[in-house]
C-alpha positions in Angstrom: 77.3 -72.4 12.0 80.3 -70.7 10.2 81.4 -67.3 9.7 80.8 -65.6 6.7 84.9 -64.4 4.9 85.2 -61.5 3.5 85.4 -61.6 -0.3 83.9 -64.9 -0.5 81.8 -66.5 -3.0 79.4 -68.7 -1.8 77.7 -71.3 -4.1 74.2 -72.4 -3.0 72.2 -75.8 -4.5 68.7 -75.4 -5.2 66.4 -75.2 -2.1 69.7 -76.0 0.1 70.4 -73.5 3.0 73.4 -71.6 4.8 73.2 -70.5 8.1 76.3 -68.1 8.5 77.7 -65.5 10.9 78.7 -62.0 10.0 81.1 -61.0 11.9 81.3 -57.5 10.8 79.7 -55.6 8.5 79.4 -56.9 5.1 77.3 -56.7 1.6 75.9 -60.3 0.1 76.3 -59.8 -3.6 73.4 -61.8 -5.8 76.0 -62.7 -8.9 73.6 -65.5 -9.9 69.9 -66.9 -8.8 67.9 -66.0 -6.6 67.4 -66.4 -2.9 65.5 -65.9 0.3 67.5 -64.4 2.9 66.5 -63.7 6.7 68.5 -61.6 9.5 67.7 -62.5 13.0 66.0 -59.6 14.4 64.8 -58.1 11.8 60.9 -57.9 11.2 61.9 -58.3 7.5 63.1 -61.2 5.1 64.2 -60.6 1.9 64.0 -62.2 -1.8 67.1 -61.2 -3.8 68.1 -61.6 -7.5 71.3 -61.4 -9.5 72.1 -57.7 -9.3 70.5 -56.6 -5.8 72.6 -56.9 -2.7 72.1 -56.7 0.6 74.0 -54.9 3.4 74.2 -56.6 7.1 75.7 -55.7 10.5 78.4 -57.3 12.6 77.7 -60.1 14.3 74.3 -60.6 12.3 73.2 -64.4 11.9 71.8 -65.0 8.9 70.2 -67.5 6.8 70.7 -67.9 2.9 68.2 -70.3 0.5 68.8 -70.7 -3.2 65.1 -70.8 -4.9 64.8 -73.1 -8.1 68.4 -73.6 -9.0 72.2 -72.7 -8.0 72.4 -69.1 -6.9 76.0 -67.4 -5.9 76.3 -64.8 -3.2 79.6 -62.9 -3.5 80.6 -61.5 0.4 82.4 -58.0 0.8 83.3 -56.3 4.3 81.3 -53.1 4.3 83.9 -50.2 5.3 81.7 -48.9 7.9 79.7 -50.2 10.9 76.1 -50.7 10.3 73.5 -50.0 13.5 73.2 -53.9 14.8 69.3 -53.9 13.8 70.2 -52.6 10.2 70.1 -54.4 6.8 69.3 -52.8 3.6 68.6 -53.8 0.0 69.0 -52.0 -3.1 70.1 -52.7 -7.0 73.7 -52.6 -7.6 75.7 -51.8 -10.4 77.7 -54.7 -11.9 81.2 -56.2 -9.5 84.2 -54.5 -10.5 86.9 -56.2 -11.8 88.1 -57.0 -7.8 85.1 -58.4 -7.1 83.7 -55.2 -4.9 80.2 -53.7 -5.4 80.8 -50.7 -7.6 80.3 -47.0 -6.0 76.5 -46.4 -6.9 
């Protein structure tokens, strides 16, 4: 299992998997597809498109799957520490032009 880098871009095959580490705090960025990601420990799993994010805690494992084609997941640290059960999803505004999540 390998860590997940901080302002990464991570290009998934359709129906292939990642199983990644956070180890801190970061947001997965849908920039293309859509996938089915799940948090260990959380009662929760969650189907993302291009345009939604979702923000984990440090130290999170986590498992990524691209549905029906290539999907791209862009990784930023989050600034702040999230509670270690916490993840939450939401709609984004587009990346700006350094590749962070723009200020909603």
């Amino acid at each position: 299992m390998r860590k997940l880098l901080a302002n990464e871009s991570l290009t998934i095959g359709a129906g292939q998997a990642l199983s990644v580490i956070a180890p801190v705090a970061q947001t997965l960025q849908i920039t293309q597809g859509r996938v089915w990601v799940t948090v260990s420990g959380q009662g929760d799993d969650y189907w993302l498109s291009a345009g939604q994010f979702l923000h984990v805690a440090a130290d999170s494992h986590v498992v990524i799957e691209a549905h029906k084609g290539n999907s791209v997941v862009q990784v930023q640290q989050l600034s702040g520490r999230l509670p270690a059960v916490s993840a939450r999803a939401g709609f984004s505004k587009p990346l700006t032009p350094r590749g962070t999540p723009a200020t909603c």
